[in-house]
C-alpha positions in Angstrom: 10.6 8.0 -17.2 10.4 5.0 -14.8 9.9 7.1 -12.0 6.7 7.9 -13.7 5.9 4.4 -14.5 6.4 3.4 -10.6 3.6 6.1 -10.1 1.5 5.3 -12.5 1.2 1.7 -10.6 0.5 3.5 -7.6 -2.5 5.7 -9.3 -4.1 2.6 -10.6 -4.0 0.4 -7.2 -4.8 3.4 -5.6 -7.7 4.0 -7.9 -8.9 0.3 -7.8 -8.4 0.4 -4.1 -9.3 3.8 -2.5 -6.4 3.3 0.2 -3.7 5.8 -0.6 -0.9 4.3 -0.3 1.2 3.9 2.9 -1.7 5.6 5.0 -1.0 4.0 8.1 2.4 4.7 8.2 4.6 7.9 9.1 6.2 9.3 5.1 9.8 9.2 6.9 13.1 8.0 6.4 12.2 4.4 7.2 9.3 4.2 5.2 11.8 5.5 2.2 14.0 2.7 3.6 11.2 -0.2 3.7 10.3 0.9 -0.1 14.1 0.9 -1.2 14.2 -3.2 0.4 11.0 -3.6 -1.5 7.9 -2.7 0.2 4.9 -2.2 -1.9 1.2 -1.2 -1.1 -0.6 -4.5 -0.5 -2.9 -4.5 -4.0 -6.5 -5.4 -3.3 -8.0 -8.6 -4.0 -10.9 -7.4 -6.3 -8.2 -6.4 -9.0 -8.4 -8.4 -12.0 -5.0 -10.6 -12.6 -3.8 -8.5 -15.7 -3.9 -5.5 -13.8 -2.3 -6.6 -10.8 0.5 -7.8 -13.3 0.7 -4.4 -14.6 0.9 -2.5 -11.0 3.6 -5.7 -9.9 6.1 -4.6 -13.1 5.5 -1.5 -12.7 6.8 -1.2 -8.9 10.0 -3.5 -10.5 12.8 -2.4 -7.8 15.1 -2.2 -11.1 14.1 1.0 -13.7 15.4 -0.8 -16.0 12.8 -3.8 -15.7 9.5 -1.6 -15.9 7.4 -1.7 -18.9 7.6 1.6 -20.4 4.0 3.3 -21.4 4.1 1.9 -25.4 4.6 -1.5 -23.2 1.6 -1.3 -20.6 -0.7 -0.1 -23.8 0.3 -2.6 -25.8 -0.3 -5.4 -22.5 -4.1 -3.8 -21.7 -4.9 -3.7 -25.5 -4.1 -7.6 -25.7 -6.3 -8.1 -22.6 -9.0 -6.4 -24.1 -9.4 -7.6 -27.7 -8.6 -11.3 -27.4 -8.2 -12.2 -31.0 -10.1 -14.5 -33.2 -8.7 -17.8 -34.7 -6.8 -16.1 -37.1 -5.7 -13.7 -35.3 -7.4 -10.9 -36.9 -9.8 -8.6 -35.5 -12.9 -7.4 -36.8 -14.4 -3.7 -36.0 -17.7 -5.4 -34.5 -15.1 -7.9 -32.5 -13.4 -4.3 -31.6 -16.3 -2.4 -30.5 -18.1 -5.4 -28.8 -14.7 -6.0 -26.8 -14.1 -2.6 -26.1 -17.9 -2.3 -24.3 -17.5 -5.4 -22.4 -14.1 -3.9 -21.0 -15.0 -0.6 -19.9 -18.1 -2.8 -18.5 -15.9 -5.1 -16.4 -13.9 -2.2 -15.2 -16.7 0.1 -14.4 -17.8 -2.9 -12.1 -14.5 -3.2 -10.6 -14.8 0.3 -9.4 -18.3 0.5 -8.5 -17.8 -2.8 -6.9 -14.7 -0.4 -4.6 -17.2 2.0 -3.6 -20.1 0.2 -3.1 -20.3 0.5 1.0 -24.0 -0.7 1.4 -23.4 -2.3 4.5 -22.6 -0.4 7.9 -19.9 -3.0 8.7 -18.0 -2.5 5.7 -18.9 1.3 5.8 -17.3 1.3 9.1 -14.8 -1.0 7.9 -13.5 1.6 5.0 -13.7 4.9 7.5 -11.0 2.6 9.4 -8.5 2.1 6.3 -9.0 5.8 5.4 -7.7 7.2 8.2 -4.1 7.7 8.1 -1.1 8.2 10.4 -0.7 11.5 11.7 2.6 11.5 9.6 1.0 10.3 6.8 1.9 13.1 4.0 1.0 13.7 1.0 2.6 16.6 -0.2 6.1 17.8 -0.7 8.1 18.1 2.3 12.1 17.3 3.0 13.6 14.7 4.1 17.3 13.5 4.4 17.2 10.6 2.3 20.9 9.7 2.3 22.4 6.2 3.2 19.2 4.0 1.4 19.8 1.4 0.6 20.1 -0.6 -3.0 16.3 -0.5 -4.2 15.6 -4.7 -3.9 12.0 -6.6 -4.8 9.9 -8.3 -1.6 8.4 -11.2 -2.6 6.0 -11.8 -0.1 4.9 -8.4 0.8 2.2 -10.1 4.1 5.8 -11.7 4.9 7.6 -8.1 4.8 9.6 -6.8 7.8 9.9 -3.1 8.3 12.9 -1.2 9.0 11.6 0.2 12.3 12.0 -0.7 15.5 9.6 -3.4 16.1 7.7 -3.6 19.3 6.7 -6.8 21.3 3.2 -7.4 21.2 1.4 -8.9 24.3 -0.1 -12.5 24.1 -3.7 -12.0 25.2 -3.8 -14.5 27.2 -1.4 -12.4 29.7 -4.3 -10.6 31.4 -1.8 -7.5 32.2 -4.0 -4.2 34.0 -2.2 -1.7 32.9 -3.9 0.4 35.1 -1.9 -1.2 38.2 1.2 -1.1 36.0 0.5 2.7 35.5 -0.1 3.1 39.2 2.5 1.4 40.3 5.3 3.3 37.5 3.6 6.7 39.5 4.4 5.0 43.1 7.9 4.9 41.7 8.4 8.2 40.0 7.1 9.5 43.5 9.5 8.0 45.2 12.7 9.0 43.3 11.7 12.3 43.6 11.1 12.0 47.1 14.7 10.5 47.7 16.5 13.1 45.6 14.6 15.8 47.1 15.7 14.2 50.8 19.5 14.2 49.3 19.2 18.4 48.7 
């Protein structure tokens, strides 16, 4: 089904990059509304080009456009045994191709979990930890009123569904320890007036 196709291209960036998807984001109604207008996990820069194809078509918005499984066989097989000028393969061409494959994907993933630096140790603890309404099991949502499923471009580009909030240049030095203070100096004085007016 292309439902399962779609997940398959999450498993395999998820695999390739060992960020589950959509970690630091609530799994809500808005989330289900950024992936309908085409929001995608971002797809790590260590995956090879033909993969990253693969994981692209398969997260097509339409059903109808995803490469069904005979499809993303057929496009890894023609990736992995390049053929010769006549376009026949030999079994030692086969076997030789096959081997350097599984070698250059092995590397890819050893290359995801290799954390032999503190900084980038550090760095990975960071994109591991998820929202606190990050979930990853069944639960229910209302999920009526999406809209049209649509493909997103540019995902760096993509703007989400929820309320945005406005970030502070930081070169407005703001103390937000006055600003606290001085929203308590308020507070205290409303309820002093309204308990006056009793």
């Amino acid at each position: 089904m292309a439902s399962d196709i779609y997940s398959l291209g999450i498993i395999i960036n998820e695999i390739i990059s060992i960020i589950p998807p959509f970690n630091k984001e609530s799994h809500d109604y808005y989330l289900a509304m950024d992936i309908c207008r085409g929001k995608r996990p971002m797809i790590s820069n260590e995956t090879p080009n033909f993969l990253r194809d693969i994981i692209q078509k398969c997260w097509d918005a339409d059903p109808k456009n995803r490469p069904d499984s005979y499809k993303i066989e057929t496009l890894i097989k023609d990736f992995m045994y390049t053929k010769n000028e006549k376009g026949i393969h030999n079994e030692l061409e086969i076997e030789h191709e096959k081997i350097e494959f599984t070698e250059q994907f092995e590397k890819l993933i050893k290359s995801s979990y290799n954390f032999t630096e503190t900084k980038t140790t550090n760095s990975l603890k960071l994109q591991l930890i998820s929202h606190s309404q990050a979930t990853y099991t069944s639960q229910p949502l209302d999920l009526t009123n999406l809209p049209n499923p649509e493909n997103c471009q540019n995902q760096e580009e993509f703007v989400s569904s929820r309320v945005q909030t406005t970030d502070i240049p930081e070169s407005n030095n703001v103390d937000f320890l006055d600003l606290f203070d001085a929203f308590n100096v308020k507070s205290s004085n409303i309820s002093t007036n309204q308990s006056d007016n009793i």
